[in-house]
C-alpha positions as CSV (number, residue, x, y, z in Angstrom):
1,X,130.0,25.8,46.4
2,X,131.7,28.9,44.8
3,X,135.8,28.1,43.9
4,X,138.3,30.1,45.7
5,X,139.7,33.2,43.5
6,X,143.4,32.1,42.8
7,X,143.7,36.0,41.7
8,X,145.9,38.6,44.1
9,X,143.7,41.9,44.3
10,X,145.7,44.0,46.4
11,X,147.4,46.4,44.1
12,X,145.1,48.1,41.2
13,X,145.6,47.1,37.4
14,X,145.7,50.3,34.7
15,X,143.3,53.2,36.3
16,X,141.3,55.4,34.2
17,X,142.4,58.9,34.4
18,X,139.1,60.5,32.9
19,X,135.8,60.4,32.4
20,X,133.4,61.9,29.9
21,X,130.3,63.4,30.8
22,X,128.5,65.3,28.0
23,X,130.6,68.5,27.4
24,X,132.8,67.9,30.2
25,X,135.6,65.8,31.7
26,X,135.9,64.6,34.8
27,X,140.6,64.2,36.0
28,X,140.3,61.8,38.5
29,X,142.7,62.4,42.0
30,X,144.8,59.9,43.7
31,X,141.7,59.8,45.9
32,X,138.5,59.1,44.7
33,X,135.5,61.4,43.5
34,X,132.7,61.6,46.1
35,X,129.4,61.3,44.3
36,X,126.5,62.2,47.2
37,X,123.8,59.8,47.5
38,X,119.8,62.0,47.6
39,X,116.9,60.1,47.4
40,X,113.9,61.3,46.7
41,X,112.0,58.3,47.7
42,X,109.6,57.5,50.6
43,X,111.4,53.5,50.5
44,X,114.7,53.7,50.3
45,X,116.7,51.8,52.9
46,X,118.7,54.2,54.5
47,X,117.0,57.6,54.4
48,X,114.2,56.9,52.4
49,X,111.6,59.9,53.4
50,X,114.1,62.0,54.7
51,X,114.0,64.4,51.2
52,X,110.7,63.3,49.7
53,X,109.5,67.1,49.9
54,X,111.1,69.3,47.1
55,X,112.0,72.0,49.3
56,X,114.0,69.2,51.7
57,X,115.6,67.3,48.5
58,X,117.0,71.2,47.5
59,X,118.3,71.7,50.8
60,X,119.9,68.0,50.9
61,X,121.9,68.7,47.4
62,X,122.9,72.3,48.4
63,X,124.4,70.9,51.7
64,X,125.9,68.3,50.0
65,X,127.7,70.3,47.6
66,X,128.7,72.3,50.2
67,X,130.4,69.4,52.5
68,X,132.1,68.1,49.4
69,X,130.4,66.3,46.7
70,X,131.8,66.1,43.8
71,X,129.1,64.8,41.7
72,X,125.1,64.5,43.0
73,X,123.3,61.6,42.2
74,X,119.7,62.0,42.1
75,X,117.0,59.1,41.9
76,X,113.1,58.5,42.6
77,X,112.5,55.0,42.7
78,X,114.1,52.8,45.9
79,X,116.1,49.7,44.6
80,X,116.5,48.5,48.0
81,X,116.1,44.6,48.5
82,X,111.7,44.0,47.8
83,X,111.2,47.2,46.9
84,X,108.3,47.9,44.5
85,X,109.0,49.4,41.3
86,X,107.1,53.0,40.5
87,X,105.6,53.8,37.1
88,X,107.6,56.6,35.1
89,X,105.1,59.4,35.9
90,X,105.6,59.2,39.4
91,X,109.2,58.9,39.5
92,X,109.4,61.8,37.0
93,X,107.3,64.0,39.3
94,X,109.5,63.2,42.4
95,X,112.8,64.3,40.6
96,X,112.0,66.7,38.2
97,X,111.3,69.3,40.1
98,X,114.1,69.0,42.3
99,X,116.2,69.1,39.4
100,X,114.6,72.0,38.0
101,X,115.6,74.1,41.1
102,X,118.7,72.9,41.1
103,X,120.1,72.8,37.6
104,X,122.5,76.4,37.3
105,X,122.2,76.4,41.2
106,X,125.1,73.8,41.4
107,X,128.8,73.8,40.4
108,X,129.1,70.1,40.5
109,X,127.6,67.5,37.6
110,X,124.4,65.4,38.0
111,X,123.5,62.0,37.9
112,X,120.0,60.5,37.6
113,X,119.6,57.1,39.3
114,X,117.1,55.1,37.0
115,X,116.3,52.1,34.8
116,X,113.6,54.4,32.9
117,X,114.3,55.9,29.0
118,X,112.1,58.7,30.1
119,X,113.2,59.1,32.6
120,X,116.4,59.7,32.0
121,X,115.7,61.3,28.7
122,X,113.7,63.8,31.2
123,X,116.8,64.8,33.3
124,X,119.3,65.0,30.6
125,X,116.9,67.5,29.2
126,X,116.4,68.9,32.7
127,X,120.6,69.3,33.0
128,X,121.5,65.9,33.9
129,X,124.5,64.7,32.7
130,X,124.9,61.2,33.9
131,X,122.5,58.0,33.8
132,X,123.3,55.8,36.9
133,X,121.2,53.0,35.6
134,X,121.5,49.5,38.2
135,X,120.6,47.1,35.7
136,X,123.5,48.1,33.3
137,X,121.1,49.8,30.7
138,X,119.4,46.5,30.2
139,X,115.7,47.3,32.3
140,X,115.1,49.4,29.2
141,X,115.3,48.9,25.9
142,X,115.3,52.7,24.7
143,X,117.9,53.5,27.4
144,X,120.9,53.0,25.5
145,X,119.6,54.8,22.7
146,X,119.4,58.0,25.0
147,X,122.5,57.4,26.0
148,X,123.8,57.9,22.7
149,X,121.8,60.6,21.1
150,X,122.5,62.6,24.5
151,X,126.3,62.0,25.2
152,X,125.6,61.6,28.5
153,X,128.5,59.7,30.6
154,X,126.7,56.3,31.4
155,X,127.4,53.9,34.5
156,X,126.6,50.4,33.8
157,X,125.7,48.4,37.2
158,X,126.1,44.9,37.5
159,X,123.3,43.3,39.5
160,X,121.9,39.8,39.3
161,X,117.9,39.6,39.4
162,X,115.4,42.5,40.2
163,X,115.0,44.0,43.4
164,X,112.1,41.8,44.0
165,X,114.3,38.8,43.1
166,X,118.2,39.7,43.7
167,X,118.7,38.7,47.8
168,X,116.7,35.4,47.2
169,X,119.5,32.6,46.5
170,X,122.3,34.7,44.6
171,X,124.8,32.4,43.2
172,X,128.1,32.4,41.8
173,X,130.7,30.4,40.5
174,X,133.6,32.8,41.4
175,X,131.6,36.6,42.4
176,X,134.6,38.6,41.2
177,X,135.1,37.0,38.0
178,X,131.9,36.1,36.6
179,X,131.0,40.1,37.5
180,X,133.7,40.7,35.3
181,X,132.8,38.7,32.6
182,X,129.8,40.2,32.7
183,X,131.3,43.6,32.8
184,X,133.9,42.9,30.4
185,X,130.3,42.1,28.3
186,X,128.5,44.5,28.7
187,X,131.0,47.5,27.8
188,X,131.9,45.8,24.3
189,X,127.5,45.8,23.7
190,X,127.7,49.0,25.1
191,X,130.6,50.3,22.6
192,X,129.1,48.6,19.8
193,X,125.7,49.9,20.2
194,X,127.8,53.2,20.0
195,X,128.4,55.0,23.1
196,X,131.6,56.1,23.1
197,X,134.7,54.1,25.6
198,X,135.4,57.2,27.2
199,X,131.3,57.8,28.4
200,X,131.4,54.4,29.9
201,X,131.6,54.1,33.8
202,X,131.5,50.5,35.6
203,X,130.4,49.4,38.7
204,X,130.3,45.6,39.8
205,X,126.8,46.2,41.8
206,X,127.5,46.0,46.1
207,X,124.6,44.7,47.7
208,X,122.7,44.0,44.3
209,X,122.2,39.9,43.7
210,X,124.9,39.5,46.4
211,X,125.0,38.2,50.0
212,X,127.6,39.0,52.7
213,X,130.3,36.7,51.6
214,X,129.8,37.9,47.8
215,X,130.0,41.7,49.0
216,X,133.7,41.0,50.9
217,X,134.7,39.1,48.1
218,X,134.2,42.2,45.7
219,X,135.5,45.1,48.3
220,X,138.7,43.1,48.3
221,X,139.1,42.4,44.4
222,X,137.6,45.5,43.1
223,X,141.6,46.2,42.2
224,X,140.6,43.4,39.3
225,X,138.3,45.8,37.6
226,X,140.7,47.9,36.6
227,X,141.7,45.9,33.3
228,X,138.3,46.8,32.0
229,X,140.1,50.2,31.2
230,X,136.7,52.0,32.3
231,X,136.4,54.2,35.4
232,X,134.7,52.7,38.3
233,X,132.2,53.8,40.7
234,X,131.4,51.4,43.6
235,X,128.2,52.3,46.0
236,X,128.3,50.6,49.0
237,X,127.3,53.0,51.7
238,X,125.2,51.4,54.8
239,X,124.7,48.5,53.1
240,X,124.1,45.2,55.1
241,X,127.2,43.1,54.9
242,X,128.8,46.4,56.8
243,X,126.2,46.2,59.8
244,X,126.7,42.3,59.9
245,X,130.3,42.6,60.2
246,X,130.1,45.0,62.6
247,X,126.9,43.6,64.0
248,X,125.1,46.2,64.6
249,X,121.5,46.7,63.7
250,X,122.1,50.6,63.0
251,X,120.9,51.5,59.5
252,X,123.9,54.7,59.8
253,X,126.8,52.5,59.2
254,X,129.2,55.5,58.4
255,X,132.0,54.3,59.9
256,X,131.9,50.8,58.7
257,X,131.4,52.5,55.4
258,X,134.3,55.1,55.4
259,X,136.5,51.7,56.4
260,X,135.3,50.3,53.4
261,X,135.9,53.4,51.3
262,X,139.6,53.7,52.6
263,X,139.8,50.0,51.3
264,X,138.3,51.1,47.9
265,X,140.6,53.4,48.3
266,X,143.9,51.8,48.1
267,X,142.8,49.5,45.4
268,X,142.1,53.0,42.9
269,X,138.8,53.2,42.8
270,X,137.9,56.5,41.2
271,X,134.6,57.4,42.2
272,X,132.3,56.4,45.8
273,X,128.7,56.6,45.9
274,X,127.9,57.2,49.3
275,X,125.5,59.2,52.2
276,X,128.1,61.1,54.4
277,X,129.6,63.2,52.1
278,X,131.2,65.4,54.9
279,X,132.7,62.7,56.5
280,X,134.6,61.3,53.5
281,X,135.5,64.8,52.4
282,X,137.1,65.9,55.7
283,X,139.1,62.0,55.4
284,X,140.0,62.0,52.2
285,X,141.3,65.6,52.4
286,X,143.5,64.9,55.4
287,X,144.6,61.8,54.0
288,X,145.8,63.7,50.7
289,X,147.9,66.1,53.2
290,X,149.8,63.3,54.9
């Protein structure tokens, strides 16, 4: 049985201001960064399918940008709960053309989703400047070397198993703090290996390794991750423990999930990976006016 946290999340620690992303920084507002979710993927839970044609994936990023992303992140392999991993080739052929069509067509940075060296290496050289890698750049052991050599800003996911393995019997001693130990870990092996503190994003891994309880635990002590002194990105858009609190069997969830973000909100999170971009930029703008 997991012990009760004895910890009080409700106000944020010391919030990272800034965050490095090959030649640029990213100032982060009093409300956080929108990163837009596009999956070219036929699998992934939500909209898996929806942009698995080039032309569609295009369209999907420009009207993202256009409703208020701040940031695009872009992957080609599912990491959904059982989903099946795809070799490098294919992945690279569902995203790198997308990226090539986009790259100079956007304003705002991008962010390849993937456990893959190549990969990444790939759409860094494509005009990626972000690696959004879920199993904290450990899938891979190249990946933290093209981290380095490219500069690119890194996020470092926590998740516990494989997709194959992680909803199976997820356990914890106390979810919020052992992800922060392992977070708190992970960014010194990061630092030594030699990417740079200010490169380093952190996010404690919704819906990865975690059931419904774990998920509720970590939306209301993600405040607690602020002593890491790294940014942090938190990705729970449509996720399951939203429809099961709400109960309802809709795979949209966008209300449920803009609740959730106001509550990220409040505690300082910086950045939110999420599907409706348009909602959460027309929120989050009115909520800076008031």
């Amino acid at each position: 049985m997991e012990k009760a946290a004895s910890t009080s999340y409700s106000m944020p620690l010391v919030r990272s201001e800034t965050w490095t992303i090959k030649d640029r920084v990213l100032e982060f507002r009093k409300t956080p960064l929108i990163m837009g979710i596009l999956n070219v993927t036929p699998d992934s839970f939500s909209d898996g399918g929806s942009f698995y044609t080039v032309q569609s994936a295009v369209d999907r990023a420009r009207r993202l940008e256009d409703d208020g992303a701040d940031l695009l992140d872009i992957g080609g392999e599912s990491t959904r709960p059982y989903s099946q991993p795809v070799d490098e080739s294919e992945e690279l052929e569902r995203i790198a053309p997308v990226l090539e069509r986009l790259v100079g067509k956007l304003s705002i940075p991008i962010s390849i989703d993937t456990t893959k060296s190549s990969v990444a290496r790939a759409a860094i050289a494509l005009g990626a400047s972000i690696i959004n890698d879920v199993s904290g750049l450990e899938a891979d052991a190249q990946m933290v070397s093209v981290a380095v050599e490219s500069l690119a800003g890194v996020c470092a996911m926590h998740r516990q198993g494989t997709p194959q393995t992680m909803q199976d019997d997820p356990r914890y001693e106390n979810c919020a703090v052992d992800i922060l130990r392992y977070l708190m870990d992970r960014d010194l092996q990061l630092r030594q290996a030699g990417i740079a503190a200010e490169r380093i994003c952190l996010d404690p891994g919704i819906g990865f390794g975690k059931l419904h309880e774990h998920n509720l635990e970590l939306v209301r002590a993600v405040g607690l991750f602020h002593q890491l002194g790294r940014p942090l990105l938190v990705g729970h858009s449509r996720k399951g423990f939203i429809g099961k609190l709400l109960g309802s069997k809709d795979l949209g969830r966008d209300y449920g999930t803009l609740g959730v973000s106001f509550a990220m909100h409040l505690q300082g999170v910086q950045i939110l990976r999420v599907h409706d971009v348009a909602g959460h930029a027309q929120a989050f703008r009115l909520l800076a006016a008031c």
